[in-house]
C-alpha positions in Angstrom: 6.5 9.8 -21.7 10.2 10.3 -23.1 10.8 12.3 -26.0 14.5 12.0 -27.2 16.3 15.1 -27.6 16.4 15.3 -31.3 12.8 14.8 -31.8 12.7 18.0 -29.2 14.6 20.1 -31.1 12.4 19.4 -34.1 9.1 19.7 -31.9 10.6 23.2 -30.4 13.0 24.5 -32.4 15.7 27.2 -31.4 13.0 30.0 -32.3 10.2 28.6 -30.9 9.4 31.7 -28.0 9.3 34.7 -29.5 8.8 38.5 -27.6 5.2 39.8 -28.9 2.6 42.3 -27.8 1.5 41.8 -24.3 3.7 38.7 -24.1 5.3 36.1 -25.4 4.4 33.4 -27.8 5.9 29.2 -27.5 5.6 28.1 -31.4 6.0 24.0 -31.8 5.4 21.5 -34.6 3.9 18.5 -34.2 6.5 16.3 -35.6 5.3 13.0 -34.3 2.2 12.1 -35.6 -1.7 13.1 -36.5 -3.5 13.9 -32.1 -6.8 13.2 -31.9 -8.3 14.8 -28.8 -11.2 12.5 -27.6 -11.8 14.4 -24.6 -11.4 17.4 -22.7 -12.1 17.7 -18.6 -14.4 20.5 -17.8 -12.0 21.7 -15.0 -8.7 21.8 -17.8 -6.7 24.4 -14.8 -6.4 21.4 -12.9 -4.5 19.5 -15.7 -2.1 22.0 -16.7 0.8 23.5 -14.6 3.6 25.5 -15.8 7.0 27.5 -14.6 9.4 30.1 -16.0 13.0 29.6 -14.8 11.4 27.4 -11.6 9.0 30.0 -11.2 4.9 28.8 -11.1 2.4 30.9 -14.0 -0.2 31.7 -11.9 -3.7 30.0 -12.2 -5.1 34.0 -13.0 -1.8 33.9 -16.0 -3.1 30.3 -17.2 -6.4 31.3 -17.4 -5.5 33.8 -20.4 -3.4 31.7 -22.1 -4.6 30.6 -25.4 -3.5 27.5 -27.7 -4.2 28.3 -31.7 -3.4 25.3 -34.1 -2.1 26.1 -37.5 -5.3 27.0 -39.7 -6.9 29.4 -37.3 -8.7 27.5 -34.3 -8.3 29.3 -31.2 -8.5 27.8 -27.9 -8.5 28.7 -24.2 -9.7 27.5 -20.8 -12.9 29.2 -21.7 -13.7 27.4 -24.6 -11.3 24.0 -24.1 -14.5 21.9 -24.5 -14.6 23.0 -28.6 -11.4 21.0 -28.6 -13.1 17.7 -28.1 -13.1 15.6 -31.3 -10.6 18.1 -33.3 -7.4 17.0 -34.7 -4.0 18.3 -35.0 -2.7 17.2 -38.1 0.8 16.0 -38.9 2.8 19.0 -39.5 0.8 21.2 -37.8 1.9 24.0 -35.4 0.7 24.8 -32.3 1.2 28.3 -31.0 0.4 29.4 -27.3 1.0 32.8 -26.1 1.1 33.8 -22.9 0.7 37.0 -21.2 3.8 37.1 -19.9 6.9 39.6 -20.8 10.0 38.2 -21.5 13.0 39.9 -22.6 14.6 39.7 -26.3 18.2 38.2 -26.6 17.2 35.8 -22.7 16.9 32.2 -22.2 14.7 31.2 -20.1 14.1 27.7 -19.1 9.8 26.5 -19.7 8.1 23.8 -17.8 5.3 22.5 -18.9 3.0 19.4 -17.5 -0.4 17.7 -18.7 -1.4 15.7 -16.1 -3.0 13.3 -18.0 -2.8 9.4 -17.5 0.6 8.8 -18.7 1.7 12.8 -18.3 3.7 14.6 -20.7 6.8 17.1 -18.3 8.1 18.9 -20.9 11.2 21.2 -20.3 13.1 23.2 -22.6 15.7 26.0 -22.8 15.4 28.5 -25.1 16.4 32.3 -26.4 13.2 35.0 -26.7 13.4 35.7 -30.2 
């Protein structure tokens, strides 16, 4: 899947990780279009892999990650299954935080893949907030 770069921008924008309590949060707006989630696997871990600046989030890291969309629904690998057959509206955003410290004032460069049948590699550069 290609996104072009101005539809990036306004999916991430230049604010989108921001420095917070015990880590650091990635903020984006779903700018493209209602996502209906069908289905979630039971073993999620295996779908998702991520990197700061080239450097692999640990499977231990992932695991206490959590996705909340706008609204207050609050996911994580524990409870990914609550997921199935849930929406994210038009409009919406999507906030993950992750219990990683990053630094105010850096840019860091985030990877992000879904191995899914026709995967989403997401990569973007941006400034902690």
């Amino acid at each position: 899947m290609i996104i072009p770069k101005y539809i990036m921008k306004r999916l991430f924008p230049d604010d989108c990780t921001k420095a917070v309590e015990g880590g650091v949060e990635l903020t984006l707006v779903n700018v493209l279009s209602a996502i209906s989630i069908s289905s979630m696997p039971d073993d999620l871990q295996n779908y998702v892999e991520a990197s700061i600046d080239g450097d692999p989030v640990s499977s231990d890291v992932m695991a206490q990650c959590s996705l909340t969309i706008e609204g207050g629904k609050t996911y994580t690998f524990d409870n990914a299954k609550e997921f199935e057959n849930d929406t994210i509206p038009m409009g919406a955003k999507i906030t993950i935080f992750a219990p990683i410290p990053l630094n105010q004032g850096v840019e860091h460069e985030l990877h992000i893949v879904i191995k899914i049948d026709d995967p989403i590699d997401i990569t973007i550069k941006r400034i902690v907030q």
